[in-house]
MARDREN-566998 format. One record per atom (N, C-alpha, C): x, y, z; residue in three letters. Coordinates in steps of 0.02 Angstrom, whole numbers, plus 50000, padded with zeros to 5 digits. Each point is the difference from the previous one (the first is absolute). Layout:
// MARDREN-566998
XYZALA;...
This chain:
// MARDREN-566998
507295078049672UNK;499634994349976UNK;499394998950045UNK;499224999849983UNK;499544999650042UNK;499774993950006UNK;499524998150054UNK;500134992450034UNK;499245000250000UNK;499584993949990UNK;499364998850019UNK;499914994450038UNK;499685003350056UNK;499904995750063UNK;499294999650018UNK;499904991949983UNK;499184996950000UNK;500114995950090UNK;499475002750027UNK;499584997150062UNK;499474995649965UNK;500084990750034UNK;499324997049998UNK;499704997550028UNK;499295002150060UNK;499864997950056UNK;499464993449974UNK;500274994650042UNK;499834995949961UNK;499544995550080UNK;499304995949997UNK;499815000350046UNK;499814990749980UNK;500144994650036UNK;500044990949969UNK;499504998250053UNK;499195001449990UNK;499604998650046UNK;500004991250007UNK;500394993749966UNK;499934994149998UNK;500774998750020UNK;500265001750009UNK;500644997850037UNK;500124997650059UNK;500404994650005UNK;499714995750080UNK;500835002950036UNK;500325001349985UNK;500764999550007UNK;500465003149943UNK;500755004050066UNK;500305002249940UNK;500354998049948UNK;500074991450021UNK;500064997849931UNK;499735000549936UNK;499275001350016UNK;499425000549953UNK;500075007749965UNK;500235001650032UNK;499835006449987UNK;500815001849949UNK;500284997750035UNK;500755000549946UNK;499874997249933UNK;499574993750013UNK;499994995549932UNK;499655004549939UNK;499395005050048UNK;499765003849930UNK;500355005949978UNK;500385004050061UNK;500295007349980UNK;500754998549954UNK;500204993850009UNK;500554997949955UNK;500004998949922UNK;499124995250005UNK;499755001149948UNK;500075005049932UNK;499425004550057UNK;499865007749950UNK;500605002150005UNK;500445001950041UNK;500575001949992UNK;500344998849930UNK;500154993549994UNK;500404997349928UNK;499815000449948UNK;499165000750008UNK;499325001949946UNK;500465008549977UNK;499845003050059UNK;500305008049986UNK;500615000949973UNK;500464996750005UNK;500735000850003UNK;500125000849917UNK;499484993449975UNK;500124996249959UNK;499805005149917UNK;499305004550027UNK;499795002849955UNK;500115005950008UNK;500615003550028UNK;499915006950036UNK;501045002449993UNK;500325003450009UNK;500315000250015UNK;500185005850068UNK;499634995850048UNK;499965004650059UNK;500464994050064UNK;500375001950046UNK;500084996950044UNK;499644999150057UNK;499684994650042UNK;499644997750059UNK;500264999650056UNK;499695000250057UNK;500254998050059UNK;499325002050044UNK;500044992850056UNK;499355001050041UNK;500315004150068UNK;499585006949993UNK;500395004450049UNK;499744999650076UNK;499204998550005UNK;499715000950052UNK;499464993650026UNK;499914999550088UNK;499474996849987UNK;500354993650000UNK;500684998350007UNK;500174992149969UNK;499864995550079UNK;499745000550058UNK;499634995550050UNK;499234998650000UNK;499815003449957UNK;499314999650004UNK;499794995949947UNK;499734994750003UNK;499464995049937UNK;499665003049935UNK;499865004950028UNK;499285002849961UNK;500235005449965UNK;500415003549988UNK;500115004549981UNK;500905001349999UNK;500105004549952UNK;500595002449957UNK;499975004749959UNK;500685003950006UNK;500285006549956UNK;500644998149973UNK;499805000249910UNK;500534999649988UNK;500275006449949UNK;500575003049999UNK;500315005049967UNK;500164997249945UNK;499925003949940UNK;500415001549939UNK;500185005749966UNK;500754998649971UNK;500395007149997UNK;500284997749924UNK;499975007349956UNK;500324998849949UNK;500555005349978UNK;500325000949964UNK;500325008549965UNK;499874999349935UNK;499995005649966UNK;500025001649934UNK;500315006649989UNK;499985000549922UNK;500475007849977UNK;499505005550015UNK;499334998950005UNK;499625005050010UNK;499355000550034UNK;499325001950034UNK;499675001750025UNK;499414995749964UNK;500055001749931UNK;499464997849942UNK;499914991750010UNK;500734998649987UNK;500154994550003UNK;499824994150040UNK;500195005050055UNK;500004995750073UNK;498934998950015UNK;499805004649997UNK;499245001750003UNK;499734994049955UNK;500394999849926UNK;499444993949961UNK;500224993450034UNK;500344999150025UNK;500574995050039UNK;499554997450045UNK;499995004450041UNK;499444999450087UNK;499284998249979UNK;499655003949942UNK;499494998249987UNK;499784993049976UNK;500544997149942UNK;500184993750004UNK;499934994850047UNK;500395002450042UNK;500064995650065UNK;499395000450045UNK;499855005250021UNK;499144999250026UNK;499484996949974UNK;500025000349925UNK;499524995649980UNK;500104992750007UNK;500524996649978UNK;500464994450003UNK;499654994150076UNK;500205006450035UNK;499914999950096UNK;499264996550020UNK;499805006849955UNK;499044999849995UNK;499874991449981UNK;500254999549957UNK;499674994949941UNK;500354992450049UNK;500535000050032UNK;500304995650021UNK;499764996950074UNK;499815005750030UNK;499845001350074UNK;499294998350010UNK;499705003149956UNK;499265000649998UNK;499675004250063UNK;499674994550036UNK;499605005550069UNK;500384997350037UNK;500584998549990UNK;500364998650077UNK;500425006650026UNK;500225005049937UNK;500125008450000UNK;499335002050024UNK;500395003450047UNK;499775006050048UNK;500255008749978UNK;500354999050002UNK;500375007249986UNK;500604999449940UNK;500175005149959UNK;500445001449974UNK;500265006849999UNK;500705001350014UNK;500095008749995UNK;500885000149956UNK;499775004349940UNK;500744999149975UNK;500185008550032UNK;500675000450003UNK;500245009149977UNK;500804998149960UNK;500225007850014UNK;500535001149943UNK;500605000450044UNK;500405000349986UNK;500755002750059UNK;500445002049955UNK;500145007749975UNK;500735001749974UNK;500325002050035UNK;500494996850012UNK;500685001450050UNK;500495004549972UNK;
C-alpha cells in the first residue's frame, strides 16, 4: 500500500508568540483536514515564533491515486497558506 508524504515549510513573519502562532497553524490545519483526507501534525520548528513544519501523510490503493491526492492537497495548502508557504515537497513510500 503506498503512502504520500507532504512537507510544509511554513514561515508567520507577524507572529508575536507561540501562542500566535498555534492559533494560525491550527487553523489551516483544520482548513486542511477538513478538505483533504490527509493526516497533520506540526513536526518541526515548534520553539520558534516565526516559523513551522508541518507533515502530511496519506495511503491509497495506488500511485495514480495517491499523486491526484497530493496534488489536491498542495493546491488546497497553496490557496489556504498563501505567501506564508515557503516550501512544499511531497514523495511516495512503497513499503
Amino acid at each position: 500500500m503506498p503512502i504520500a508524504y507532504c512537507t510544509l515549510e511554513i514561515y508567520l513573519p507577524y507572529a508575536q508568540s507561540l501562542k500566535e502562532k498555534r492559533m494560525v497553524l491550527r487553523k489551516a490545519q483544520d482548513r486542511l483536514r477538513a478538505r483533504s483526507n490527509f493526516s497533520i501534525a506540526e513536526v518541526d520548528y515548534q520553539d520558534l515564533w516565526q516559523r513551522a513544519k508541518l507533515a502530511a501523510v496519506t495511503v491509497g490503493p495506488n500511485n495514480a491515486v495517491l499523486e491526484q491526492a497530493a496534488q489536491q492537497f498542495v493546491r488546497e495548502a497553496e490557496k489556504i497558506l498563501q505567501d506564508l508557504l515557503v516550501d512544499c515537497q511531497v514523495s511516495f513510500l512503497d513499503p
